[in-house]
C-alpha positions as CSV (number, residue, x, y, z in Angstrom):
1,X,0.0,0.0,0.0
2,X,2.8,2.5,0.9
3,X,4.8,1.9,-2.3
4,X,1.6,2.9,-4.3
5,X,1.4,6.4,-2.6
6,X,4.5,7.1,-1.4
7,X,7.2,5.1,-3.4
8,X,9.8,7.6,-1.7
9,X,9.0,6.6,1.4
10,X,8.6,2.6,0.4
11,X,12.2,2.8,-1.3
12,X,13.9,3.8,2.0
13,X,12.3,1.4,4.0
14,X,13.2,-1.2,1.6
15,X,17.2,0.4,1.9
16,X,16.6,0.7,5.6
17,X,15.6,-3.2,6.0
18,X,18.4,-4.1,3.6
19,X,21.0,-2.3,5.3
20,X,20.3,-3.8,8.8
21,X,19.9,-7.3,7.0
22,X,16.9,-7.7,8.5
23,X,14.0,-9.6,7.3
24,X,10.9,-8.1,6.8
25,X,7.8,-8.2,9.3
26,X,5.2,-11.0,8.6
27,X,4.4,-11.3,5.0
28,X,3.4,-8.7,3.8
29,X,6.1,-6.5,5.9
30,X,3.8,-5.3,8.8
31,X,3.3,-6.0,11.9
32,X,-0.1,-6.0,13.8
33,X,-1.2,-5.4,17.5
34,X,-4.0,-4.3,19.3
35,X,-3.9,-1.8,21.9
36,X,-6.8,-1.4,24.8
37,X,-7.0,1.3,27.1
38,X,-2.8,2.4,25.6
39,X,-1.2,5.3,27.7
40,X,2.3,6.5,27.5
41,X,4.0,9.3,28.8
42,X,5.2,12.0,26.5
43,X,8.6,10.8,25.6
44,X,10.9,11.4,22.0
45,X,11.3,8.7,19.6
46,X,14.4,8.5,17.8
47,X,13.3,5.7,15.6
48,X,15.6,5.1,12.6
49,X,12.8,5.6,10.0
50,X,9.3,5.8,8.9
51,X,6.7,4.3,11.2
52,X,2.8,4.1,9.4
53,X,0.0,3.3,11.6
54,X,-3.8,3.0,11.8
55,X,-6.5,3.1,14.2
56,X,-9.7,0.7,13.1
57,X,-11.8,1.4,15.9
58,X,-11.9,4.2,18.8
59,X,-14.0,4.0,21.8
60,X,-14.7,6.4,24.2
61,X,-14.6,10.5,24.5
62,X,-13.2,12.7,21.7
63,X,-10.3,13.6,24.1
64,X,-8.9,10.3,24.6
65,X,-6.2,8.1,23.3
66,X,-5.0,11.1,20.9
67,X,-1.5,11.6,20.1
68,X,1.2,14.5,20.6
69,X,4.5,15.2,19.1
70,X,5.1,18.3,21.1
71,X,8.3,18.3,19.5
72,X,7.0,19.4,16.3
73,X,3.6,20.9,17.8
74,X,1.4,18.4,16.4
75,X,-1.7,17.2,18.2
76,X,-3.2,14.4,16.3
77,X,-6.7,13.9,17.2
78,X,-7.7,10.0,16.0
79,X,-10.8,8.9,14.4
80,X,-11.9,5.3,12.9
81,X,-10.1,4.7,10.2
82,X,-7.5,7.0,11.1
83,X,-3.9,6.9,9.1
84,X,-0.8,8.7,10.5
């Protein structure tokens, strides 16, 4: 899916994988969890490249389970279906 709207961004994760000679995650290159009720503390990632994710399903008030990268001043406020 990536490589179809972002081939940029699918070529360096490709160089990325390669480089660490790593194999990829699952087959299809992704790997899947579900989350209930997830908190973290504000904390900086320094991962070492892109990171896609999406939320199927959101339960609960509008101002829960959101995200923050106060780094960059970014409040992302998730929905279903939500892609970031």
């Amino acid at each position: 899916m990536i490589g179809a709207t972002s081939p940029s961004v699918y070529q360096e994760l490709k160089q990325v994988t390669a480089d660490a000679e790593t194999n990829r995650l699952g087959s299809t290159g992704t790997n899947l969890y579900y989350c209930k009720d997830y908190m973290s503390s504000q904390h900086r990632d320094n991962d070492a490249t892109w990171s896609l994710c999406i939320q199927l399903s959101k339960c609960g008030r509008p101002d829960e389970f959101n995200f923050s990268f106060t780094q960059w001043g970014v409040y992302i406020i998730t929905e279903p279906q939500c892609i970031w």
